[in-house]
N, C-alpha and C positions, 0 to 999 in steps of 0.2 A: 258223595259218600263221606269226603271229610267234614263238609260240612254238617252232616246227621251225628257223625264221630263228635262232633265237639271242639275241633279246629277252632281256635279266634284269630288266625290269621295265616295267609296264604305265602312261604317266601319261594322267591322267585331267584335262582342261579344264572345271570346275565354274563357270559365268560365269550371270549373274543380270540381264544388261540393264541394270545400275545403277551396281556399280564398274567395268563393262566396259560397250560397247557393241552384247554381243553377247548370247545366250542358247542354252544349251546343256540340263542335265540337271540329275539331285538324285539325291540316295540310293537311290532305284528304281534306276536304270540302273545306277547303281554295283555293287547287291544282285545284278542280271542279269548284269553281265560278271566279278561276281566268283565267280558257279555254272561258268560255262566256260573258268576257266583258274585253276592254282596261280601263276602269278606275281604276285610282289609287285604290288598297286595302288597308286601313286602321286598322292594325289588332291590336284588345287592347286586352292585355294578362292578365283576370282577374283569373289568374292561382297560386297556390304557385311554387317558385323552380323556376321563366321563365328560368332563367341560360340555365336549360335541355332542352325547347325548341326555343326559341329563333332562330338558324341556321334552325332549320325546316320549322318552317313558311316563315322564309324569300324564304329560298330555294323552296316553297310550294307556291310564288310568292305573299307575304305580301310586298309592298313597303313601308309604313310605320309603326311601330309594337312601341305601347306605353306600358310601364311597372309600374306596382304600387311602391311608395316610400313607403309603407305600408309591400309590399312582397318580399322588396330585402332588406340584410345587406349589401352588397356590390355596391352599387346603380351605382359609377363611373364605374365600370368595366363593370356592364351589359350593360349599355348604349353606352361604346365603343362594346363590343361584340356586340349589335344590329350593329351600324355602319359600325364595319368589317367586316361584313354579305355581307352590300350591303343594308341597309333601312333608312332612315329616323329615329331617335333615338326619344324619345316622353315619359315623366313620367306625371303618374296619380297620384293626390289626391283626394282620399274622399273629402266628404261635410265637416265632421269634421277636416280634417288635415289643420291647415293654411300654406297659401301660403310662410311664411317666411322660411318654410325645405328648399325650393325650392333655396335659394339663391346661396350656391356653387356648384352645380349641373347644374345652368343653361348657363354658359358659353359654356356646353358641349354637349348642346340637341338641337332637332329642332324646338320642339313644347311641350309645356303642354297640358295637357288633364285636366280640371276642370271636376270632375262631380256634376252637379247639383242635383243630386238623389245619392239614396244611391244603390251602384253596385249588380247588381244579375237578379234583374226582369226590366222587360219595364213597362211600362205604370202609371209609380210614377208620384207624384204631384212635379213640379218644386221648390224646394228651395231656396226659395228668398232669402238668405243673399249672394247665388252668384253672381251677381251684384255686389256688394260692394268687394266680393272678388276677381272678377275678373279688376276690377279697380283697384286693389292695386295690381296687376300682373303685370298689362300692366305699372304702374308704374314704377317698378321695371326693368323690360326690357327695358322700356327708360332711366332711372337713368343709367343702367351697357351698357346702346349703345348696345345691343341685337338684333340679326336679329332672336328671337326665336315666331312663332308663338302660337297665344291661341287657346285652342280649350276646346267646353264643348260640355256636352252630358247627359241628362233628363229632362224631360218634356220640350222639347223646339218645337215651334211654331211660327204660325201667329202671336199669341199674343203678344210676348214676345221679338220676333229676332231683332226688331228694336233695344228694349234700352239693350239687349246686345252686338250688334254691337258697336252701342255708348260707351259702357263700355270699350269695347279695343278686345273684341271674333272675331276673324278672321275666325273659321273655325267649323260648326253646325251640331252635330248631332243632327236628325230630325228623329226617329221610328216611335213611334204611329201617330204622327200627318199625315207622309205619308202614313205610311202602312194602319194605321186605315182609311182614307178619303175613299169617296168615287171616286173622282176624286184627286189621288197623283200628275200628272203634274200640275193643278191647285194650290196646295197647295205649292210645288216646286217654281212655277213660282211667287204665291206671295209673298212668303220672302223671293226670289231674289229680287222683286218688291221694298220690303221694305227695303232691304240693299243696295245695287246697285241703288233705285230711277229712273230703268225702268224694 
């Protein structure tokens, strides 16, 4: 169905009960949703330790796999280890962490992952000071000549994907507002509508 909707990529909530408050799946599930569809997998590891799994998921057919700067001391190396896997290399910050951690790390990544909510559950109220901090992303990635894309993820919508677009957000995670609608191609198709302008 997402994929009929216009979906160009699938993310996947990896959470461990530990760095998160929550628990979800592992590389099994991953291996399963990755038999039922060609769209890219997006898999954010809100896990302690990724180090340990990291080769799995990729192996487990993750094409992209983002990593918290929160849950790793050794940030550079994980992010090559993602790469030499074979994925797309990708670091998350919380709401609270400013974007400035972010500066020597990004020559080496392919994308950020901002989260606008705080990581564990769906259906959180979007945190408006991201705007502000995702413009001082995109800034920064212009400043260092960066071909690293942004990407965030809560509470985001209809409402809202326009003036994050305009912000510098290339790439949207969208839960509740699809899963919850009642017509999900609809709601797809309008904040394509609104960023794309058909």
């Amino acid at each position: 169905m997402i994929t009929r909707a216009g979906a160009d990529i699938l993310h996947l909530d990896v959470m461990d009960g530990h760095f998160v408050p929550n628990i979800t799946f592992g590389p099994k599930m991953v291996a399963d949703i990755r038999k039922l569809t060609k769209l890219p997998l997006d898999v954010h590891l809100m896990i302690s330790e990724p180090e340990k799994y990291v080769d799995e998921f990729v192996k487990a057919g993750a094409d992209w796999v983002s990593v918290h700067y929160e849950a790793s001391n050794h940030l550079n190396r994980l992010v090559q280890q993602v790469r030499d896997a074979g994925a797309k290399a990708g670091v998350v910050i919380n709401p609270a962490t400013p974007v400035n951690v972010l500066e020597e790390i990004l020559p080496f990544i392919d994308f950020v992952l901002l989260m606008s909510v705080n990581p564990g559950f769906g259906g959180q109220k979007f945190i408006k000071t991201s705007v502000e901090k995702a413009k001082k992303l995109a800034g920064m990635i212009k400043k260092m000549e960066l071909d690293v894309m942004i990407e965030m993820d809560g509470g985001i919508g209809p409402a809202n994907i326009k003036t994050l677009s305009d912000a510098g957000v290339n790439v949207f995670v969208a839960g509740n507002a699809v899963f919850g609608a009642s017509d999900p191609a609809a709601v797809i198709a309008e904040m394509k509508k609104q960023i794309n302008g058909k």
